[in-house]
C-alpha positions in Angstrom: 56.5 -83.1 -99.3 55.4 -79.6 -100.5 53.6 -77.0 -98.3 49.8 -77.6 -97.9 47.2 -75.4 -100.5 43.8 -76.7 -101.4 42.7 -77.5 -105.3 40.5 -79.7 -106.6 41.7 -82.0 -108.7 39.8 -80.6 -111.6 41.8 -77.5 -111.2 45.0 -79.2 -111.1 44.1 -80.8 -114.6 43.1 -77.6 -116.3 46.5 -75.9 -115.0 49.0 -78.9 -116.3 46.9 -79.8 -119.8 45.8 -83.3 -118.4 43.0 -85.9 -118.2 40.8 -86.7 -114.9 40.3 -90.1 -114.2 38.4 -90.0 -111.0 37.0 -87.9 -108.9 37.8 -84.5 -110.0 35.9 -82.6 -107.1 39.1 -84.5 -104.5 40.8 -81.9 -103.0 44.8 -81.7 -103.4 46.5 -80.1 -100.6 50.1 -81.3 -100.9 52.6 -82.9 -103.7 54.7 -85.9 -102.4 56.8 -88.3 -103.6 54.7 -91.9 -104.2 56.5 -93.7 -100.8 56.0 -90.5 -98.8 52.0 -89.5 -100.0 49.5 -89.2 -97.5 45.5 -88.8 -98.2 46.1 -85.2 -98.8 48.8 -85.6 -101.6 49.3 -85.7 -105.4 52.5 -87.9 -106.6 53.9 -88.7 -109.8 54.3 -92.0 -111.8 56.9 -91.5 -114.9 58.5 -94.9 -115.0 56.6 -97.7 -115.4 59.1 -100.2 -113.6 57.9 -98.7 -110.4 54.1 -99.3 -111.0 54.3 -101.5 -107.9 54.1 -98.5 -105.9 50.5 -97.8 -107.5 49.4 -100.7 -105.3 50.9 -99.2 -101.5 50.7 -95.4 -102.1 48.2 -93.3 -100.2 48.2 -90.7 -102.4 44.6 -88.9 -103.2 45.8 -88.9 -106.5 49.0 -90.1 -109.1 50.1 -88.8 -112.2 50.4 -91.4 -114.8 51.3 -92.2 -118.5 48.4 -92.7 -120.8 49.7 -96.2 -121.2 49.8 -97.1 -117.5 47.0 -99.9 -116.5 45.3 -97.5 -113.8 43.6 -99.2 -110.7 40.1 -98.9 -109.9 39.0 -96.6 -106.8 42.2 -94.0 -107.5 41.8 -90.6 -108.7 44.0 -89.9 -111.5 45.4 -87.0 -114.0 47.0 -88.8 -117.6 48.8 -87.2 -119.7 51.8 -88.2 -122.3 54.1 -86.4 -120.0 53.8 -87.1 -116.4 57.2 -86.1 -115.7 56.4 -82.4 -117.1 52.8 -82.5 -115.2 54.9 -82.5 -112.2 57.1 -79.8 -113.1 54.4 -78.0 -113.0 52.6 -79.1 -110.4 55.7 -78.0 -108.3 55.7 -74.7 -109.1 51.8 -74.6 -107.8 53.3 -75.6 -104.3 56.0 -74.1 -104.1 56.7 -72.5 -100.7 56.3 -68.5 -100.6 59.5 -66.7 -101.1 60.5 -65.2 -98.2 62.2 -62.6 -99.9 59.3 -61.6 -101.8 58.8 -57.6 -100.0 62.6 -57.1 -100.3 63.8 -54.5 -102.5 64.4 -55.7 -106.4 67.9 -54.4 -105.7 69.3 -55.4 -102.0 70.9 -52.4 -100.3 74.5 -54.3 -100.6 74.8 -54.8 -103.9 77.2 -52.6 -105.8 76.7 -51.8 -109.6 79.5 -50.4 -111.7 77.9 -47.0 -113.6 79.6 -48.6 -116.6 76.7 -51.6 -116.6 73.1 -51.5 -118.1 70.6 -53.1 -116.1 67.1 -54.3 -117.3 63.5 -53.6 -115.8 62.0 -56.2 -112.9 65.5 -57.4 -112.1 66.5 -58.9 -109.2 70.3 -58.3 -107.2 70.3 -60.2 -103.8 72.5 -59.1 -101.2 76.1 -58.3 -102.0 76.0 -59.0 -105.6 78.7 -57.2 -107.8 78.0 -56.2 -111.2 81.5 -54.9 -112.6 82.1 -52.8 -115.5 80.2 -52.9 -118.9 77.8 -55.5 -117.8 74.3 -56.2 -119.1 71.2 -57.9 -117.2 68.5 -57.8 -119.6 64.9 -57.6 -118.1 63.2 -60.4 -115.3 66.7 -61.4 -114.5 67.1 -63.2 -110.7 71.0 -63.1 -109.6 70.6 -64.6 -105.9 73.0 -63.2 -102.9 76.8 -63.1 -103.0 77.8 -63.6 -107.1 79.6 -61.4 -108.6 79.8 -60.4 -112.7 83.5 -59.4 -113.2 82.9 -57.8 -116.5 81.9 -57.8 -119.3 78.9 -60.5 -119.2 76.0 -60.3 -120.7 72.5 -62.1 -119.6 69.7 -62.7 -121.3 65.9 -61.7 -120.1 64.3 -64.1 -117.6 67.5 -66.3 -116.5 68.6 -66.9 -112.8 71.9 -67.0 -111.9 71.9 -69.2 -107.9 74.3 -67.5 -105.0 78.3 -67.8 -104.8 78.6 -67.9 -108.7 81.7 -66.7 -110.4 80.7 -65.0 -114.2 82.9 -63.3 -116.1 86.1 -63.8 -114.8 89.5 -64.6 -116.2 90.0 -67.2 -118.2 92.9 -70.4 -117.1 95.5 -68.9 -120.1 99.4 -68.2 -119.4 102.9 -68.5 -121.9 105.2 -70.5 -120.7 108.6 -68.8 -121.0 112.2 -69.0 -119.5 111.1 -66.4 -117.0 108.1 -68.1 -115.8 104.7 -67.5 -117.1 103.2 -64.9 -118.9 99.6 -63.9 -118.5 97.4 -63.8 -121.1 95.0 -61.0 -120.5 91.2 -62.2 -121.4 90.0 -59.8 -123.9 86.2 -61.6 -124.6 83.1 -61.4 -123.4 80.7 -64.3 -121.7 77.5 -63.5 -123.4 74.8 -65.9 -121.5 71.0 -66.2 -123.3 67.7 -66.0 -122.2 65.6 -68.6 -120.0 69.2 -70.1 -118.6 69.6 -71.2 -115.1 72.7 -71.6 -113.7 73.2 -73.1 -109.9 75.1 -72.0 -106.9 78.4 -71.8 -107.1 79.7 -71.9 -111.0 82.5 -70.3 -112.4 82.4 -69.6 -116.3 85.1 -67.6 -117.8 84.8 -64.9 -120.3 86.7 -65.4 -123.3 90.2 -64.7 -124.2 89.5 -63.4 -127.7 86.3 -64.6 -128.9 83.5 -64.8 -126.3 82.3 -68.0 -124.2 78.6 -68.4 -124.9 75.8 -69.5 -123.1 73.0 -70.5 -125.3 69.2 -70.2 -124.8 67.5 -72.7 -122.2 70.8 -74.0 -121.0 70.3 -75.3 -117.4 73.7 -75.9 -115.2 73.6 -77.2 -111.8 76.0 -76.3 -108.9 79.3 -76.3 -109.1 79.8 -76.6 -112.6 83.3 -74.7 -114.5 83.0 -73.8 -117.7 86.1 -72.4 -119.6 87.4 -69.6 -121.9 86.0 -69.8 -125.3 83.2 -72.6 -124.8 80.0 -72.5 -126.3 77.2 -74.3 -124.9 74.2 -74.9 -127.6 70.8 -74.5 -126.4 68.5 -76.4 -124.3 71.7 -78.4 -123.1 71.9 -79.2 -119.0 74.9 -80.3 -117.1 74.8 -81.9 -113.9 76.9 -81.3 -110.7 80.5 -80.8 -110.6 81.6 -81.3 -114.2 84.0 -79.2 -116.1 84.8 -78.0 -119.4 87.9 -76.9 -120.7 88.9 -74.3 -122.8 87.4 -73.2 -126.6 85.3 -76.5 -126.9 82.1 -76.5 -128.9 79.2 -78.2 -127.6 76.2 -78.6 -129.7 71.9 -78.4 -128.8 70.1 -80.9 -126.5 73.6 -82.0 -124.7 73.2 -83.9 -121.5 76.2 -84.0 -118.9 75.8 -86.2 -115.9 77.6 -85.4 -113.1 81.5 -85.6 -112.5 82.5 -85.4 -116.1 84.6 -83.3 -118.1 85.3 -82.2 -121.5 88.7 -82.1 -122.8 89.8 -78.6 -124.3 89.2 -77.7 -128.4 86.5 -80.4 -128.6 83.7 -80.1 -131.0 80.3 -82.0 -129.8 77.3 -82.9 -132.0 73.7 -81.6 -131.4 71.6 -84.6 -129.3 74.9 -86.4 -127.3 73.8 -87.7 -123.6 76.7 -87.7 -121.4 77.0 -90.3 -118.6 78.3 -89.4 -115.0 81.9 -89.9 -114.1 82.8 -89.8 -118.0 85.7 -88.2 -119.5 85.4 -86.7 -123.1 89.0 -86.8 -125.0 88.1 -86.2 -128.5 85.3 -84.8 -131.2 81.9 -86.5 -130.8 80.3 -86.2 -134.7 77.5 -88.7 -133.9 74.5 -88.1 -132.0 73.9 -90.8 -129.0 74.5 -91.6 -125.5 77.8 -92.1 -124.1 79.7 -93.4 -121.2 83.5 -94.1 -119.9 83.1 -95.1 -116.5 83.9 -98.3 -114.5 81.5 -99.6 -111.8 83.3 -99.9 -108.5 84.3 -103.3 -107.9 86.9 -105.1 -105.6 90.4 -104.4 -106.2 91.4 -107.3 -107.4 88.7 -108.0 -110.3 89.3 -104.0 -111.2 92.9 -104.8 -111.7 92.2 -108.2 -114.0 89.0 -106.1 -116.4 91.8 -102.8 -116.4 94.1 -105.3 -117.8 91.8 -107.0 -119.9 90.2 -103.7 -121.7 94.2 -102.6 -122.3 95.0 -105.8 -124.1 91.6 -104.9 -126.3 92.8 -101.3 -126.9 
């Protein structure tokens, strides 16, 4: 449940582009999930499989589809995107950052006098911008991440504490006295509007640069690789991994724990299921998945056996 402000309902339509059905002089003074609402709150409805909830919620008000059979006595806001009302609607009551009166640039931060950095940007404490760097204007880079070098980032993205940007590339020669390293001569060059969550690491490139298109959202802990680019508007969740000098085209979707093998090429529009590992080109847009549902042991054993003999 969010922290408490007051608006009328009418308010909260004009703000988020949708309908009143209802009383629009309720007052709003939290946003809750549809179990958790009290007489206060505004929830959400964005799947109709859980219209049930419509019938137990205490919620002042729900969110709904325009399609959704809406019962008498509720207050209401429709619209043909309840799911993006909400986003909206969370940034309303969203708590006050605490760090709001702190400097733009925390005390602890060190900047190399080889980097460029933008107007209205923001360095929380102990960030390290290394050498020939570039934050472009309204940039948020939370406590404790460090830019190795040569990154650049686009106006308006936040990068979430303990991530990694910029550093070296996974890339050694094999030879009869060990392994060689191969120094990473790239850049990572990261767009504008991206988000990327707390704790990533994603490598500059070893001779071309690893891109970050515009809009790309990344959750925590997510690796990305020498030499990938990411196409824009694409989000990957949790703890997923790509390997080196794969392409990956707009709108991609990663769910969490997957991975993309190295010198992949991905079509624009491909969903990714969780737990799913990519091994060769995708050319088709669609919606793919490679994992098994745990099972008992046993049954495991006979379906592995069985999808073998298929193969």
């Amino acid at each position: 449940m969010s922290e408490e402000k007051n608006f009328t309902l009418a308010d909260l339509a004009e703000y988020t582009n949708s309908k009143v059905i209802g009383n629009g002089d309720a007052v709003v003074s939290n946003l809750a999930s549809i179990k958790n609402a009290n007489s206060k709150s505004i929830t959400f409805l964005s799947n109709p499989k859980y219209s049930n909830f419509l019938e137990t919620t205490s919620a002042i008000a729900v969110v709904v589809h325009e399609s959704i059979v809406i019962k008498e006595g509720m207050n209401y806001l429709q619209s043909d995107d309840p799911y993006a009302v909400f986003a909206k609607l969370s940034s309303i009551f969203k708590k006050q950052d605490p760090d709001k009166d702190l400097p733009l640039i925390h005390p602890s931060a060190v900047i190399s006098p080889s980097s460029n950095i933008g107007k209205n940007v923001t360095l929380g404490a102990n960030v390290v911008i290394g050498h020939d760097c570039i934050i472009e204007d309204n940039v948020i880079i939370k406590s404790n991440v460090s830019l190795v070098q040569d990154v650049h980032i686009g106006e308006n993205s936040i990068i979430h504490s303990n991530s990694i940007l910029g550093s070296d590339g996974f890339g050694y020669a094999p030879s009869k006295a060990g392994y060689i390293k191969i120094e990473q001569l790239g850049k990572l060059i990261i767009g504008s509007n991206v988000e990327i969550g707390a704790g990533c690491s994603i490598d500059r490139g070893a001779l071309d640069n690893t891109e970050i298109h515009e809009g790309v959202k990344l959750d925590n802990q997510v690796h990305i690789a020498h030499n990938v680019i990411i196409g824009k508007d694409s989000a990957i969740a949790a703890c997923c991994a790509i390997a080196g000098s794969s392409v990956i085209g707009k709108n991609f979707q990663m769910g969490g724990l997957s991975g993309v093998l190295g010198h992949l090429s991905i079509c624009d529009d491909v969903i990714i299921g969780a737990h799913t590992l990519i091994t060769k080109n995708i050319k088709k847009p669609g919606n793919y998945i490679g994992i098994m549902p745990a099972q008992n042991q046993k049954d495991w054993a006979k379906s592995s056996i069985f999808i073998k003999n298929r193969g």
